[in-house]
Each structure stands twice: as structure tokens, then as C-alpha cells.
C-alpha positions in Angstrom: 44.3 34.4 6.9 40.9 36.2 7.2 38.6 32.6 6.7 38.4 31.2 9.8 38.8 27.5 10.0 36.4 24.7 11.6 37.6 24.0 15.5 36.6 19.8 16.3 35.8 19.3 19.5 38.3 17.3 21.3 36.9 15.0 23.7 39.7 12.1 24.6 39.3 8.6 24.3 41.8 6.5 26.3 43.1 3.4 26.0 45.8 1.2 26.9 48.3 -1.0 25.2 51.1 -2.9 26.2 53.1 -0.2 28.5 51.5 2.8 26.7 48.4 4.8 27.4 47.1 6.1 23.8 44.5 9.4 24.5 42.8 10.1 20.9 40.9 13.7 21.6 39.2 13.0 17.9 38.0 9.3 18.0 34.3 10.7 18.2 34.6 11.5 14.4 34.0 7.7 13.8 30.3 7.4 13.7 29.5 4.3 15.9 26.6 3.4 13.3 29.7 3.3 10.3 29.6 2.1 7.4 26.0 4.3 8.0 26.9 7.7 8.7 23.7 9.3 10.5 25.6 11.0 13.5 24.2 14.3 12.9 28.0 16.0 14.9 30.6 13.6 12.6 27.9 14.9 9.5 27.9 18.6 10.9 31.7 18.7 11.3 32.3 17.3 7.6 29.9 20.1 6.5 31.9 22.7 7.9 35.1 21.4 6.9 33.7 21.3 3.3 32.3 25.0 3.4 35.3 26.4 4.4 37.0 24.1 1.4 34.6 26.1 -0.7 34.7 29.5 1.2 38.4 29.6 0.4 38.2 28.4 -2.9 35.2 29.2 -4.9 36.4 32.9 -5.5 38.8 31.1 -7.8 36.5 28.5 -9.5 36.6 30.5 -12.6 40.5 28.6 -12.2 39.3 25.7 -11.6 37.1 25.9 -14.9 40.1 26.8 -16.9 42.3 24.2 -15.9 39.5 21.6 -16.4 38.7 22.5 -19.6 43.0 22.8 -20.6 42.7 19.4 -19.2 40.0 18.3 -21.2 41.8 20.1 -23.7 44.2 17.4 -23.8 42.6 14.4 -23.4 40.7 12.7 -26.7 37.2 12.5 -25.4 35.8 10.9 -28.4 38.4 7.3 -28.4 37.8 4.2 -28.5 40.0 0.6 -27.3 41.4 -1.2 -30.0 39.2 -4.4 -30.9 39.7 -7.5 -29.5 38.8 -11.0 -31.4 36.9 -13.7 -29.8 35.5 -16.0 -31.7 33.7 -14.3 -34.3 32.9 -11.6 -32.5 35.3 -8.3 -32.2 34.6 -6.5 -28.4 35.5 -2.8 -27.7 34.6 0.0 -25.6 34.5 3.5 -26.8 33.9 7.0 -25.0 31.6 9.6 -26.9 32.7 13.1 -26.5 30.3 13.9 -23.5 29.5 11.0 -22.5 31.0 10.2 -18.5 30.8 6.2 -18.6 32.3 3.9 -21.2 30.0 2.2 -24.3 31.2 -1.4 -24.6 30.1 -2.7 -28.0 30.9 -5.6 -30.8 31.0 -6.6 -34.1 30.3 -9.5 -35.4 32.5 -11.5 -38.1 34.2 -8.5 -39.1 35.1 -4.5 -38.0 33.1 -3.6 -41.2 29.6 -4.9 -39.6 27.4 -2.7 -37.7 28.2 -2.1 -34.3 25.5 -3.5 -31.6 25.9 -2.1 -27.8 26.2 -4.3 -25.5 26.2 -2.1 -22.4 25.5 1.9 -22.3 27.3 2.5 -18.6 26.0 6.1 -19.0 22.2 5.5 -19.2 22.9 3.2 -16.4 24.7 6.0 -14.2 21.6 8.5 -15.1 19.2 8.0 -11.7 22.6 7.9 -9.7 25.1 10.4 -8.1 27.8 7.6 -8.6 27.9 5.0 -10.5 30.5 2.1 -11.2 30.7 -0.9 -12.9 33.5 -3.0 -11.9 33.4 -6.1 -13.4 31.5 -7.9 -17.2 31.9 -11.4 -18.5 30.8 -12.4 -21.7 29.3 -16.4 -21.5 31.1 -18.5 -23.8 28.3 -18.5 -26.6 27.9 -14.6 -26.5 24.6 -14.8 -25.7 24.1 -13.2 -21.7 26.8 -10.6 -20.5 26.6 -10.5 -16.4 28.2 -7.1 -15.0 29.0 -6.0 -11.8 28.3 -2.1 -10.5 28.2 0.2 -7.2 25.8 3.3 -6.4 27.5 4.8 -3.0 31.5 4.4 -3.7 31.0 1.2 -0.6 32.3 -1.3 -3.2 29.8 -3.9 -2.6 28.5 -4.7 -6.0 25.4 -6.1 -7.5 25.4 -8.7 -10.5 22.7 -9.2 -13.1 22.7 -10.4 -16.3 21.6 -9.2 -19.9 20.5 -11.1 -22.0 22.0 -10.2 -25.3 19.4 -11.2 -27.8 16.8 -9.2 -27.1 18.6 -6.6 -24.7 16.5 -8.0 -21.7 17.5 -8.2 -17.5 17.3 -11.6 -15.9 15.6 -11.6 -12.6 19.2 -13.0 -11.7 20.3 -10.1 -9.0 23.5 -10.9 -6.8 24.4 -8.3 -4.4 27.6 -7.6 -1.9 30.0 -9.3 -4.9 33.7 -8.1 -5.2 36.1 -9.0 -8.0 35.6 -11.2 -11.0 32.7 -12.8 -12.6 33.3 -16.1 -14.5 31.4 -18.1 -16.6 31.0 -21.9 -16.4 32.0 -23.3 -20.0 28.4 -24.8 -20.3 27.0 -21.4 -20.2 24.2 -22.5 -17.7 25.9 -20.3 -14.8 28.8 -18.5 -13.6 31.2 -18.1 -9.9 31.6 -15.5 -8.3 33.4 -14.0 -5.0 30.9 -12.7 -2.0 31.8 -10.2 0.2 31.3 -11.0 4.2 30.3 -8.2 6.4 33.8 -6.9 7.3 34.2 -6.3 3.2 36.3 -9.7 3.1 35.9 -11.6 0.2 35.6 -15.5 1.8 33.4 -17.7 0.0 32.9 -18.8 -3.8 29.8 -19.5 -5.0 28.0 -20.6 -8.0 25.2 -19.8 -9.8 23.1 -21.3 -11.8 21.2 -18.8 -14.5 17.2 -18.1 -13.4 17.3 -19.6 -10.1 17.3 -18.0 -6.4 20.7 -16.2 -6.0 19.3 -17.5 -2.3 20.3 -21.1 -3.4 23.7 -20.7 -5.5 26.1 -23.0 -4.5 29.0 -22.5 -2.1 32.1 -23.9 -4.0 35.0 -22.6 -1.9 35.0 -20.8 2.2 38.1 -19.4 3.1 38.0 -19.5 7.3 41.5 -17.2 8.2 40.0 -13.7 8.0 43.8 -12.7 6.7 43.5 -14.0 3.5 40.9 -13.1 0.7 39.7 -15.0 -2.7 39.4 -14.5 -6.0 38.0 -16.5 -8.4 39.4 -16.5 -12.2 39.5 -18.3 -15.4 42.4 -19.8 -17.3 43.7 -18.5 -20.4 42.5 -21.9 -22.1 38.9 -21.3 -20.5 39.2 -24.8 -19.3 39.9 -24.0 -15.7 38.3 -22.2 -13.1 41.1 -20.6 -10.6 39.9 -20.1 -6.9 43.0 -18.0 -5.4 42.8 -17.4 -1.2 45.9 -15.2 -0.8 47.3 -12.9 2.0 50.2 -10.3 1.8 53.0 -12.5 1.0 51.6 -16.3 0.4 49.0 -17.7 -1.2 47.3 -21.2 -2.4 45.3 -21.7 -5.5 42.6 -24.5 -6.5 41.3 -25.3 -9.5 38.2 -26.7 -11.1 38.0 -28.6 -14.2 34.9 -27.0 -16.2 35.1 -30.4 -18.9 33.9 -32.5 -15.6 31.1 -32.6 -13.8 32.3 -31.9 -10.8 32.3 -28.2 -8.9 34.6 -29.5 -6.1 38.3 -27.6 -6.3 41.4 -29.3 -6.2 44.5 -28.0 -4.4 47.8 -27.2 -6.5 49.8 -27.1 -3.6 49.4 -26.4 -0.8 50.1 -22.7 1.2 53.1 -21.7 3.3 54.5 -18.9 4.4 56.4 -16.3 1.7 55.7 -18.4 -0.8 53.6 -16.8 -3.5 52.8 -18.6 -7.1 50.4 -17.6 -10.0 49.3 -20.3 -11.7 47.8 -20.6 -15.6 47.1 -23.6 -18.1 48.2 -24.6 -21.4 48.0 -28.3 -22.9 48.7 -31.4 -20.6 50.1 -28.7 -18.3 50.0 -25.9 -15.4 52.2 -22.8 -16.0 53.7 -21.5 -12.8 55.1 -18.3 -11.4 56.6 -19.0 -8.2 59.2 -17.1 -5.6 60.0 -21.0 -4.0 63.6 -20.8 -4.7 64.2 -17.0 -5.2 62.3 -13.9 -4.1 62.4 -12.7 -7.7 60.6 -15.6 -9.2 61.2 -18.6 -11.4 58.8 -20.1 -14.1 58.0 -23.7 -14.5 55.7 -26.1 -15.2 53.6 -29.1 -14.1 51.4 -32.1 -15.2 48.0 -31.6 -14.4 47.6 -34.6 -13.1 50.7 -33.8 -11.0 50.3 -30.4 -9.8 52.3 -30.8 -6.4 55.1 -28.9 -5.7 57.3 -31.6 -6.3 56.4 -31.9 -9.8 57.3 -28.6 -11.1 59.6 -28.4 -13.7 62.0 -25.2 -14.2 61.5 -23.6 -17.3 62.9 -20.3 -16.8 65.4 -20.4 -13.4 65.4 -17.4 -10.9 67.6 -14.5 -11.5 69.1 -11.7 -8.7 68.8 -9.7 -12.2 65.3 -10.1 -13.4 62.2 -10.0 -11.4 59.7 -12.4 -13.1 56.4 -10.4 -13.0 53.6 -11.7 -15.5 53.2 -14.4 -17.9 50.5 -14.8 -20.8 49.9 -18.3 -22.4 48.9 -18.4 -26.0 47.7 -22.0 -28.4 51.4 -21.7 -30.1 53.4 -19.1 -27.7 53.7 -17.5 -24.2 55.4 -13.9 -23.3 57.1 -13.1 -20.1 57.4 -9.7 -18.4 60.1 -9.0 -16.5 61.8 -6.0 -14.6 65.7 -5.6 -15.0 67.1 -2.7 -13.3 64.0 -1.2 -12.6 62.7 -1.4 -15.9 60.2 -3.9 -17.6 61.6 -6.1 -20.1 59.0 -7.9 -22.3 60.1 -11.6 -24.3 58.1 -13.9 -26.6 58.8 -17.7 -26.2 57.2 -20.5 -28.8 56.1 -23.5 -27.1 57.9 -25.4 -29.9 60.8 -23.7 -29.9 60.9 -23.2 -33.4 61.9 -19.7 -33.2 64.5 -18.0 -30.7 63.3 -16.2 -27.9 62.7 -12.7 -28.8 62.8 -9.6 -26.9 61.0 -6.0 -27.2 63.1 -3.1 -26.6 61.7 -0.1 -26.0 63.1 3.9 -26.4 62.9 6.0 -23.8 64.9 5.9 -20.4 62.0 5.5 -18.3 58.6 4.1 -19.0 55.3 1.9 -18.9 55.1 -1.2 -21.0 52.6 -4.2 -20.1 52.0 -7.7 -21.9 48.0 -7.7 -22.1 46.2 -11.3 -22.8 43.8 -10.9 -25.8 42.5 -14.3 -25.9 44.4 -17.8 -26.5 43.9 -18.1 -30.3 45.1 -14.8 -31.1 48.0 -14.9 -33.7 49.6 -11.9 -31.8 50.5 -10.5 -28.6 49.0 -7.7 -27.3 51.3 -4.6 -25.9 50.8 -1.4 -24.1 53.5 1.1 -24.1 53.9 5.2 -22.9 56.1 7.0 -21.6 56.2 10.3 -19.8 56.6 12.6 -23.3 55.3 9.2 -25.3 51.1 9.1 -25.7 49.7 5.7 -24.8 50.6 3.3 -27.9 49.4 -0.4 -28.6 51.3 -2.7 -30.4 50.8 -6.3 -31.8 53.8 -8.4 -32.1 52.9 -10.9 -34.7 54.0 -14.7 -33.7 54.3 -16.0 -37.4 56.0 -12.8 -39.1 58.3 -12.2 -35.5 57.1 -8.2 -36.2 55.6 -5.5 -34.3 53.0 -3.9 -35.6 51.4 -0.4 -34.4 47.9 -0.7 -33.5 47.1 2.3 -32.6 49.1 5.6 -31.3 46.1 7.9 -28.6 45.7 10.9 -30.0 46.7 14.2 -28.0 43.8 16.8 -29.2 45.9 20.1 -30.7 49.3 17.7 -31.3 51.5 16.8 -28.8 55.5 17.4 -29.5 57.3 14.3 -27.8 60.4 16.6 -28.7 59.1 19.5 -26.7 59.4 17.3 -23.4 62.4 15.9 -21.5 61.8 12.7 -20.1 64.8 11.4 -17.4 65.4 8.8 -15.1 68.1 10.1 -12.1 69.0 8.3 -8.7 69.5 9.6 -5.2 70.7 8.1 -2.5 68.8 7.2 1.0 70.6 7.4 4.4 71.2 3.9 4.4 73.2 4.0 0.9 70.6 2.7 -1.4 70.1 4.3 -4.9 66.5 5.5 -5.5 65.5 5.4 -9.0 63.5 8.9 -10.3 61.2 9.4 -13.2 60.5 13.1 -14.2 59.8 15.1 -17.4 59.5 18.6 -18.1 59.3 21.0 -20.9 62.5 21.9 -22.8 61.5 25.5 -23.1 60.3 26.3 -19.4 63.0 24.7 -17.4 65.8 26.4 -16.4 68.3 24.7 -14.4 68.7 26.4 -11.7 66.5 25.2 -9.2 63.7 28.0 -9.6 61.5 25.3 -11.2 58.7 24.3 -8.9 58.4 20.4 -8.9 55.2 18.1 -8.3 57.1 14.9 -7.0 54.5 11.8 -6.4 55.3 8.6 -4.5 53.4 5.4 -3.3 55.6 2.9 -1.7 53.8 0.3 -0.2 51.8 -3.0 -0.8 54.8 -4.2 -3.5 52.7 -2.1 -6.2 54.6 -0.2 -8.9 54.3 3.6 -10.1 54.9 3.5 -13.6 56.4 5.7 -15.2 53.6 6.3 -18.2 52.3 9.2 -20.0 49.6 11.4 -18.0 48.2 13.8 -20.3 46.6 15.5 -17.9 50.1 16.7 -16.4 50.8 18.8 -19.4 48.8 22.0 -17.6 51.4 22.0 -15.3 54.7 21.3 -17.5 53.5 24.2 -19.9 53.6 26.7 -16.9 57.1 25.0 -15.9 56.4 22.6 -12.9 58.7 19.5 -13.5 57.0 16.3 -12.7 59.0 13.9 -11.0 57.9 10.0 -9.6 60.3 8.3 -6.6 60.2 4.8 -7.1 60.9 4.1 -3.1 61.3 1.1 -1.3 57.7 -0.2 -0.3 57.3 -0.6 -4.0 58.2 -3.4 -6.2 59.8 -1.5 -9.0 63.5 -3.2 -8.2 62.3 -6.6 -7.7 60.5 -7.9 -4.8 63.0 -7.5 -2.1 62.7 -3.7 -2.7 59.1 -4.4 -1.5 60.1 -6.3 1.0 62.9 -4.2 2.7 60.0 -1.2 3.6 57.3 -3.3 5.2 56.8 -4.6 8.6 60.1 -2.7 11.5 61.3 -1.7 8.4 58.7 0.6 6.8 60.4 4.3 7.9 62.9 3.1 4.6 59.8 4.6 2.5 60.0 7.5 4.4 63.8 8.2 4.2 63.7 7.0 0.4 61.0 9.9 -0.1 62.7 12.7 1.4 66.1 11.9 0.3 64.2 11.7 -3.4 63.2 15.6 -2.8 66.8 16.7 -1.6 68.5 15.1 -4.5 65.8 17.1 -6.9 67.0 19.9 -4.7 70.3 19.2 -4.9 70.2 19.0 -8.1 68.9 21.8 -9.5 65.7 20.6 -10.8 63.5 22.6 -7.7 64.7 24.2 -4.8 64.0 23.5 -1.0 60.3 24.9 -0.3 59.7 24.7 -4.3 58.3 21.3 -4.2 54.5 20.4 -4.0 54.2 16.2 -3.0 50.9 14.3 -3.4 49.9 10.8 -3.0 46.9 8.8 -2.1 45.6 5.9 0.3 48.6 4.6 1.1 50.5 6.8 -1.0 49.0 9.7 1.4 50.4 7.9 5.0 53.8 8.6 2.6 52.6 12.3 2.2 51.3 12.5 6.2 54.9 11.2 7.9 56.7 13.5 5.4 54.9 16.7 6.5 55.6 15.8 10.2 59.3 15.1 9.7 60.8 17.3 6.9 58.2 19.8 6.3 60.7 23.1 5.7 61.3 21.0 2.5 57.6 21.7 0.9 55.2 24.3 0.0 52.1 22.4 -0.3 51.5 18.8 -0.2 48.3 17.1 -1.3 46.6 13.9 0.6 43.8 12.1 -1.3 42.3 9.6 0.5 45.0 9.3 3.2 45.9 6.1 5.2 47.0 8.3 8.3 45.8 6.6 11.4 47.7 3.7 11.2 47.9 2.7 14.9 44.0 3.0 15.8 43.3 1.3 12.3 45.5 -1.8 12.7 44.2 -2.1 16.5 40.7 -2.0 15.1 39.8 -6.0 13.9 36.4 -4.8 13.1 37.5 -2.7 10.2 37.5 -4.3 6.6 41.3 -4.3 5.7 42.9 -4.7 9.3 43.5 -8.5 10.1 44.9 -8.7 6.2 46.9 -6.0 6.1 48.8 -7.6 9.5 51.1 -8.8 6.7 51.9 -5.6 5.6 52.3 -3.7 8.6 52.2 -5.8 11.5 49.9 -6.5 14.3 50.2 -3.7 16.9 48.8 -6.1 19.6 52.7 -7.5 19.4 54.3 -4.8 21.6 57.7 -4.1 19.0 55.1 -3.5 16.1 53.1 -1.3 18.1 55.6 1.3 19.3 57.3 1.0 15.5 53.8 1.7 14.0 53.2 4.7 16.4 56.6 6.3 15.5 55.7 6.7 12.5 51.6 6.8 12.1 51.4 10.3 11.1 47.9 11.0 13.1 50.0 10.1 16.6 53.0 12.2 15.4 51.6 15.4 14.8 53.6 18.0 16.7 53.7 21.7 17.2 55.5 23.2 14.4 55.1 25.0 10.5 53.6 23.0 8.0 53.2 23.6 4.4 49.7 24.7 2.4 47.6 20.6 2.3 44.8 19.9 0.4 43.0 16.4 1.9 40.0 14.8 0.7 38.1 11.9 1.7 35.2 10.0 0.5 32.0 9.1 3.3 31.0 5.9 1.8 35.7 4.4 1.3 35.7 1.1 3.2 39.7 1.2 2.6 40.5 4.0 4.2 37.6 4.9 6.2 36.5 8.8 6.1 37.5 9.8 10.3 40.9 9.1 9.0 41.7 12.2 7.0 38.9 14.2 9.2 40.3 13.2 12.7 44.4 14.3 11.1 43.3 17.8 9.5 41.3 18.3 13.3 44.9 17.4 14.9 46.5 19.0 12.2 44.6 22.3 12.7 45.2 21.9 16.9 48.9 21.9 16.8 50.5 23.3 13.4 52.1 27.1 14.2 51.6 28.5 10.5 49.2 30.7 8.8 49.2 28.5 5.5 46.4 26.7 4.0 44.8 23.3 5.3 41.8 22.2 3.3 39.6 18.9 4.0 37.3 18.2 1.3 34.9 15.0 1.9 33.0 13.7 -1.1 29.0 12.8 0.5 28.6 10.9 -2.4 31.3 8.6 -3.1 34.0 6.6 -1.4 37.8 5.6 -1.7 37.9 6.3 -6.1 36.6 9.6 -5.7 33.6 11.3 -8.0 31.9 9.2 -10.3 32.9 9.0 -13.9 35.8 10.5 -16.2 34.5 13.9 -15.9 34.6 13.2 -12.0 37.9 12.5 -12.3 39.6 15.3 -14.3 37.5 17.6 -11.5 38.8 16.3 -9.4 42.2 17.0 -10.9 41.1 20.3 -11.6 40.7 21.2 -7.8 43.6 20.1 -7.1 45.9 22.0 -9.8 43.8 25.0 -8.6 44.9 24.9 -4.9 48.5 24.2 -6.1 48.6 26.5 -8.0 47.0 29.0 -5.6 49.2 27.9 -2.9 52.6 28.8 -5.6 51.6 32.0 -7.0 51.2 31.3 -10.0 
């Protein structure tokens, strides 16, 4: 190559643990005055790394520009959501075609009145380089909207509320606030979940419209810095929800918003891998619970029994179907469900007056989600897509036992569902076990014989899901013949919940194995061929992507990192850090000798060896309290120390943002646009 990377210095940092002496030549990378990052060698460093990032790639920006504009290209920039009823008012959001931020509006008494704007994010974001608004809540009567947003990418967000009548701020202003906002059914105030200063969420607190945030009322402190809370509403808007929940248990409390009193009251009480979601309907609570089965059963219970011993079964646990969500409606409920890997979706009336009746849907692999409207709505809401099937929302109507097509997103220029072949394939890891695959690619490009080059994404951790739903900004690369392929590996939940739980903890290398055995099927097979193959995944998904690269990297040509979890050793020794005594339940706690050698084994920063890797593309944002920025900086400096090859290894840090990347949709598909630029840079093509 004739660019000349950035050299980190290396000066070692030593400690000891258990029988092992851990030397970490990078370590300085972490500035000391984090989440502040002033130190002007860490800033200096990132600089470089990001000019050389642009060194090697601006002579192709005119690339870049053409793939964000084809990806633009295929994305309706001018949509809106479809309306949902409340009351006698009909919310939305809508996106006009340049604007970055969403436009959430209503209508009142009917979709032929004129539209009022509730909240403009994109004069909002105008005075900042990032802008986010995570949260909004509506009060009861319409009248105040309270909204949550972020300026740095740190996640600590600040509430105020507008009042809707005359489009004027409260002097209300809440800041370090993570998750939902809820209103009290009295209007007079709302809870909310405060963030401590390891990013925890521990207390609930209350307040009370035009007074002192100062004052608000704790309601709820959660004192085990493994578990956070969430505060929530029930579907009947009678209950207030307080959740406190680690990685694989959890305990809820409720409060009664028809009494006077704030004070939660237990449901029952929290053990050890037992997890339940809990909603309200009638004289009863509606449970989701794993107490007899790891795949869930569904009952119910008085609420003036809400015990464990109370519960009643409604719907018993199956080895077959993984109970994943439940919606509760005035006259019906729906379950979601995953059966073979694939969700299943059934309507239930509380009467039984009709049979229960379940959705089918077409393709061999996709995305399909029950979404609650509101409790008086006389049908169910339903998202569906698939990989060659544009987003499509349905309503299944409770009285007529119909679904109905809401609405079918539009693909600017057409889009051919024909022209695309979606599949689902299984390979088989070392240990036996079949590994579902979701791909698609287009009819006319692919040819069979393994010369296709394949973009093969994977996750596998936390018990969270890839679905297998339509990306319309993936067409760029099917139209130039990449096939597009998703490993649904253990570490995931997409098989139930054991398959989550059979890759965590001194079992977690399964991922691993379930990843590369994924690529050598798709090899095997004839879809790609070995050193075809381009991998990418992010947070999590890029510790995936970092132990992959170190053990099987004559497999790849180019793998792409985004926001990778790769120092998994220091992290998890590191209490300080916002995510570390949680995530004990997901990986272990390295201060236990077994889980520290297993976690070093694997962490792909301590397993970076002398040898050829392929082309990587890794960015990081300076502000992510998830995955902190030294991560990816400290792995590409270790990276660029021992790898043997001549091929490409990028580190792009965002100075402006943290773990979601740029600000905005337009962010977004840039950011997608550097990345398809590099790949397709690194393949030739």
C-alpha cells in the first residue's frame, strides 16, 4: 500500500488476575477524564486514524455519492405511518422528502381534518450536530406532549413538555432520563426513569407539572447495580408498571393510577431465571412467564391476588412454541409466538365466542410483529416484510375475523418481489446443531456456482432476534450480484430461548462456531466461495465479527465492525463502566477465575495474533456509553501491530455522536454509503 497507516504508541499497562498477568500496551487510549474526552494524545490519535480513513477513501467519494443517492433511490423519502386512533384524535408521523427527523402530527375527529403538528424534530435538530429524540407521551386529555431528546449521542436525555394549545415550553426540564415517559391518568404529572452516574437507570420518580424537577418524587430505587428499571403503562392505562430486571430475571410492581396512592406493589416477587411480563385487562393481570418452561406459558391472575400462587394457566408451555409477546384489547388479546424459528401470530376473544384464529404468512423466511394500537381499537395492528416483500401493515378486523391491508411502503421506481429469491437454508455447527439462514438475491445475477460474493450478517447475543425483514437499502448490492445472507446463531433467541441460552456465559464460543460454520455451508454450497464473503455486524454483533477474523480469517475478504464490543476482558473487569456489573449475567464476572480465562480465549482484543487478515472497516462513536470508543481504537492499534498482510484496516470515529452513529435518516444511509463504498472497493467491483 502507498498510504501509510497511524502507529499507537504502545506503552503496557499490567495487571494481575487470578494466576494470570494481563499486559495491555494500548490501555492509554481510554482518557482518564471519560465520558469527557480532553486528552489531547487519545484526541490526536483518533484524528489520525480518521485522516488516513479519508486519505484512502475520499479519492472515491464520487462512489460514495452514487451509492447514497441509489440508496436514496430506493427508499420513499416522502412516507408517512399509518394513523393510529385514540380517542378522537388520529396520531402519525410523516417524513418530508428532505427533511432528516420525523414530523409527528394529528387529526382530530377524522383523517379529513386539517393536520396540526405536534412536534417538528427537524427544527429542533437545526442548532445541533446530533440530535435525538427518544421518547413522547401524549397526557391522557391531549393537551401537553412531554418528549425525551439527546445532543452528543451520550444517551442521557432531557424532558420538557409542550403544551399543545398554544404550542408553548413548560419551564418543566428533566435531564439524565432514559427510557419511557408515562403520564399519570389525572394528567397533573407523569414517571419517569433517572439515569445514575454509571448510566444505570435505578430510581422512579414523579413529577408533578410546573414544579421543581428538584422536588419530583422518588417512587421506586432499585439498590443491586445489576439490574435496571423501566417504568411503563398498561394497555388499559389503569396501571403504572415499574419493571427492575437483570439478564435473565426480573420483578415488576405496579401502581394503581384510580388511587391515591403512588406507593408500588409487588406482583411477585424476583428469583433467579425466572423472567415474566406482566399487562392488565378487567378484574385481572395477564402474564408471560418462563416458571415452568424456558419457552413461556401465559396465564392469568386476580388483581387482588397477584402472587405467584394465583396464576392461572391460560395458554401451557410448549417445547414447540416460544411464547414471545402478548397485546390485550377491550374484547380480544393476540399472541406472538416463534415455531421453528418462525413467528406465528393468533387472535384469541376474551369470550370465546369465536375460535382462535391464526395468521399465516407467505414467504419461507420473514419479519412479522403484533403492534398494540390502543385498547379500544376494533382491530389488531400487524407489521409484516420480508426479504423480497416491502414493509406491509395490516389490520385484522375482530368483528369481521378479516385482514385488511393498510398500507403496502412504496419502493420509489417499483420494486419486482419476483425479481428476488428469498430462502431459508440450515448448516450445521461442530457440535451437530442446525443453524437456520435467511438470504435473498436476484434471480438474474446469481449464478450458482459459488462466484457470487455474499454479505453474510450475524448478532448472536443478548437473546435478541435478526429478523429476517425487507432492507431496501440492500438492493445496491443484490443488483450488482452480492447475495445477502442473515445466520440466525445461537446467542440469539430466534429458536426459543434455550437457543439464547445455550451461547452465553462458558458456553458463548457456540456463536462463534455457529457463525463460521454458517459461511462454510454458503461456501459449500455454492452460494459464495471461500474468500468471497464480506461479514459485518455491530456492538455486540461486532465481538461476533472480531473473534471470527482471529480464528477463520482465510474464509473472508473484508469484514466490517461498527461499533465493536471487542475488549471483553478489560470491559467486564472494569465495574466503573455503564454496562459491566449488568451484563455479569450475560457473560460472566471475570473476577471468578473459570469466567476469566473463558472470556480471554475468546475476547478478540487479547486474541489478536500474528497472521493475514482480511480488508476491515471499524467505526466508533466518542460520545457511545455501550461500547465505549478505546474499544475499537485500542483493537485496530493491536490489529495494525501484529496482522502480516498488506490489506486494508480503516477506523473511522464519529466526534460527534455515540453508539447509533450520525444523526438523522440521512446520517444513516451515509453511513451505509461508506460502508458499500469500502466493500465494494475492497471486492473490485
Amino acid at each position: 500500500m502507498s498510504k501509510t497507516p497511524p502507529v499507537a504508541s504502545t506503552i503496557p499497562n499490567v495487571t494481575k488476575h487470578h494466576d494470570d498477568t494481563l499486559t495491555d500496551n494500548y490501555h492509554w487510549l481510554r482518557d482518564h477524564g471519560w465520558p469527557k474526552v480532553t486528552d489531547e494524545r487519545v484526541i490526536g490519535y483518533l484524528n489520525e486514524e480518521n485522516a488516513y480513513y479519508h486519505e484512502v477513501m475520499d479519492p472515491l467519494k464520487a462512489n460514495e455519492d452514487n451509492l447514497y443517492q441509489e440508496i436514496l433511490g430506493k427508499i420513499k423519502l416522502d412516507d408517512s405511518s399509518v394513523p393510529v386512533k385514540k380517542d378522537n384524535y388520529f396520531y402519525y408521523t410523516r417524513m418530508e422528502k428532505n427533511s432528516n427527523h420525523a414530523i409527528v402530527c394529528r387529526k382530530k375527529d377524522t383523517l379529513d381534518s386539517p393536520e396540526e403538528i405536534i412536534l417538528n424534530v427537524n427544527e429542533l435538530a437545526k442548532q445541533s450536530k446530533f440530535f435525538n429524540v427518544e421518547a413522547m407521551a401524549v397526557s391522557p386529555d391531549h393537551n401537553m406532549l412531554a418528549y425525551s431528546y439527546d445532543t452528543s449521542g451520550a444517551e442521557r436525555f432531557v424532558v420538557v413538555v409542550k403544551d399543545l394549545r398554544d404550542g408553548s415550553l413548560l419551564t418543566d426540564t428533566i435531564p439524565d432520563v432514559l427510557g419511557d415517559i408515562v403520564w399519570h391518568k389525572n394528567n397533573k404529572g407523569f414517571f419517569y426513569a433517572k439515569l445514575n452516574d454509571n448510566w444505570r437507570t435505578d430510581r422512579i420518580f414523579y413529577h408533578e407539572l410546573n414544579t421543581d424537577p428538584k422536588n419530583d418524587k422518588m417512587i421506586f430505587h432499585e439498590e443491586d447495580n445489576k439490574y435496571r428499571v423501566d417504568v411503563s403503562k398498561s394497555a388499559s392505562e389503569r396501571f403504572v408498571f415499574i419493571v427492575s430486571h437483570a439478564k435473565d430475571n426480573n420483578e415488576t410492581w405496579f401502581i394503581d393510577m384510580t388511587a391515591e396512592d403512588l406507593t408500588p406493589k409487588l406482583i411477585t416477587k424476583r428469583k433467579d431465571h425466572h423472567l415474566y411480563n406482566v399487562d392488565h385487562h378487567g378484574d385481572n393481570f395477564y402474564i408471560l412467564t418462563n416458571d415452568l418452561g424456558k419457552n413461556f406459558r401465559f396465564v392469568s391472575t386476580l388483581i387482588t391476588h397477584p402472587e405467584q400462587a394465583a396464576w392461572q394457566e391460560i395458554i401451557p408451555h410448549s417445547s414447540q412454541s416460544y411464547l414471545t409477546r402478548f397485546n390485550l384489547y377491550r374484547d380480544n388479546y393476540v399472541v406472538q409466538s416463534k415455531e421453528g424459528g418462525l413467528t406465528k401470530i393468533k387472535i384469541f376473544s376474551f369470550a370465546g365466542q369465536h375460535p382462535p384464529k391464526t395468521i399465516d404468512f407467505p414467504d419461507p423466511t420473514y419479519q412479522a410483529s403484533s403492534v398494540f394500537t390502543n385498547f379500544n381499537d376494533e382491530s389488531a395492528r400487524i407489521q409484516y416484510s420480508s426479504l423480497n416483500t416491502p414493509d406491509t401493515t395490516y389490520g385484522f378486523d375482530f368483528a369481521a375475523r378479516q385482514l385488511k391491508t393498510l398500507k403496502v411502503k412504496e419502493v420509489p421506481a417499483g420494486f419486482d418481489h419476483d425479481a428476488y429469491q428469498s430462502q431459508r437454508i440450515f448448516a450445521t455447527s461442530p457440535d451437530g446443531t442446525e443453524v437456520p439462514i435467511s438470504l435473498v438475491y436476484k434471480k438474474s445475477a446469481f449464478k450458482g456456482d459459488g462466484s457470487n460474493p455474499l454479505y453474510l450478517y450475524g448478532y448472536g447475543s443478548y437473546g435478541v432476534s435478526i429478523p429476517a425483514g425487507f432492507k431496501p437499502q440492500i438492493i445496491p448490492l443484490l443488483d450488482r450480484g452480492f447475495v445477502f445472507a442473515i445466520a440466525h446463531i445461537r446467542g440469539g433467541d430466534e429458536m426459543g430461548y434455550e437457543w439464547y441460552e445455550n451461547a452465553k456465559f462458558l458456553t458463548k464460543k457456540r456463536t462463534f462456531e455457529d457463525f463460521i460454520a454458517s459461511a462454510e455451508h454458503l461456501i459449500k454450497t455454492n452460494y459464495t466461495s471461500k474468500g468471497n464473503i464480506v461479514i459485518v455486524g455491530r456492538s455486540a454483533g461486532g465481538m461476533l465479527i472480531g473473534v471470527t477474523v482471529n480464528e477463520r480469517p482465510d474464509l473472508f475478504k473484508a469484514a466490517v465492525a461498527d461499533v465493536p464490543f471487542v475488549d471483553v476482558l478489560n470491559t467486564m473487569l472494569d465495574e466503573s463502566l455503564p454496562l459491566t456489573p449488568p451484563e455479569f449475567k450475560e457473560w460472566g464476572n471475570p473476577k471468578e477465575k473459570d469466567f476469566y480465562h473463558y472470556i480471554k480465549s475468546y475476547s478478540p482484543y487479547d486474541n489478536v495474533k500474528a497472521q493475514n487478515y482480511p480488508h476491515m472497516y471499524v467505526s466508533a462513536g466518542i460520545s457511545d456509553p455501550r461500547v465505549t470508543y478505546w474499544e475499537p481504537a485500542k483493537w485496530v492499534a493491536k490489529l495494525r501491530e501484529y496482522k502480516t498482510d498488506e490489506n486494508l484496516l480503516l477506523l473511522e470515529t464519529n466526534m460527534d455522536a455515540g453508539h447509533a452513529g450520525a444523526s438523522g435518516r440521512f446520517g444513516l444511509y451515509r453511513d451505509i454509503a461508506k460502508e458499500y463504498n469500502f466493500i465494494l472497493k475492497v471486492f473490485g467491483l
